[in-house]
N, C-alpha and C positions, 0 to 999 in steps of 0.2 A: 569353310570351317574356321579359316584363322579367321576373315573378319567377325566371327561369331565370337569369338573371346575376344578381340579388341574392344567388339562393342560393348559385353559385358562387364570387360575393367573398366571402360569408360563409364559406364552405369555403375557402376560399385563407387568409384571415384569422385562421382557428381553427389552421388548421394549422403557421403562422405562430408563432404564439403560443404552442403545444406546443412547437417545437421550440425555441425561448426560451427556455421554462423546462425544459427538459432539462437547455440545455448550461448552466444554471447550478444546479451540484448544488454543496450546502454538504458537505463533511466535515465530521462530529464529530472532534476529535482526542481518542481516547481511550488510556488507561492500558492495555497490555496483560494487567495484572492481570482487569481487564474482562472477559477472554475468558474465565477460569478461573472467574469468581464467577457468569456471569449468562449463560452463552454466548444463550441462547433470545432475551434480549433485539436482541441483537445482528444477528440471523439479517434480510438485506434492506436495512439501514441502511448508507451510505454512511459510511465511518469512512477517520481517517488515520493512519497509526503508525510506529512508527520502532524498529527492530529491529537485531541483529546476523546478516547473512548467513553460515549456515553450508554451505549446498548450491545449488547450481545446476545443472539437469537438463542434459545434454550438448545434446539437441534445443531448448534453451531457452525452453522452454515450461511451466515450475513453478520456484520455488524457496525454497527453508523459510529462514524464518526464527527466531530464539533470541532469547530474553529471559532473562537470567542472574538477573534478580532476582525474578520471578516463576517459573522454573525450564518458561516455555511455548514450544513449540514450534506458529510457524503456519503452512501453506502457503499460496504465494501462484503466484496461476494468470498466466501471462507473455500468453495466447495474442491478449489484445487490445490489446496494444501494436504500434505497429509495429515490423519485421524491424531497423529500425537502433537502436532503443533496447535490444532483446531482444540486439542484436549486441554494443552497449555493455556491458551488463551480464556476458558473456564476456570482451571484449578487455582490460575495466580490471579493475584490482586493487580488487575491492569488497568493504569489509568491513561498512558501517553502507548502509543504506537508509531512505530513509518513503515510504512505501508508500499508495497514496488510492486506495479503490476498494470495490465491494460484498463485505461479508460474507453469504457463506451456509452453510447448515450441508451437511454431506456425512458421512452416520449421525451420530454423535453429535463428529466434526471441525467445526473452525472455518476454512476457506477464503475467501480474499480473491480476488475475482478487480479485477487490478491495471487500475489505469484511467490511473496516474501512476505515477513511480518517481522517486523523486530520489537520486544517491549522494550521503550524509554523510561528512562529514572524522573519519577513525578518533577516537574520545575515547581521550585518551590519562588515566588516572589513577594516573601516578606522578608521587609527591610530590618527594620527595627524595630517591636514591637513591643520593647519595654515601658511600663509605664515609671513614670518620676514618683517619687514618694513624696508625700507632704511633709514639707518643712514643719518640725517641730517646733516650739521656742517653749 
């Protein structure tokens, strides 16, 4: 009878413990280039990124992301967020995101399924865009 309750704190305490270190998953923050040069690598790895929104699925539950400078297109799966963040991402006007959650591959695609979402403040890169006046005489 005692070793029945030692095994059982022992079971309560392991279990404990697992789920502790679940909820503290590291993201890598990686380069979206990343995805283009080495996808395999990637595949299972919790990664964090940050992209330009160009699609959102009407049922809200996918939506692809753009990287201009690397020219990569990534889908990112909405369906384990909850209903008011998925709602968020409709109602506001979102142009930048980062994105934290597992990559897996899907045939030879790179899919993020979203664990986090944060919206970014659009980057804006205009310099200076005034024009000079013509000199009068």
């Amino acid at each position: 009878m005692n070793r029945v309750f030692v095994l059982l704190g022992l079971a309560l305490i392991f279990t404990g413990l697992t789920g502790m270190a679940a909820a503290d998953v590291r993201y890598d923050r990686i380069n979206i280039a990343d995805f283009c040069n080495n996808p395999a690598v990637l595949d299972g790895r919790f990664v964090e990124v940050s992209a330009r929104v160009i699609a959102i699925n009407a049922e809200s539950k996918s939506m692809e992301l753009f990287d201009s400078e690397s020219k990569t297109m990534i889908v990112v799966r909405l369906s384990q967020l909850r209903k008011s963040e998925r709602s968020a991402l409709i109602n506001n006007d979102v142009r930048r995101v980062g994105v934290a959650g597992r990559v897996r591959m899907v045939g030879k695609r790179l899919m993020i399924d979203a664990e986090r979402i944060e919206i970014l403040p659009v980057e804006t890169k205009l310099k200076d865009q005034t024009v000079p006046l013509a000199a009068t005489n």
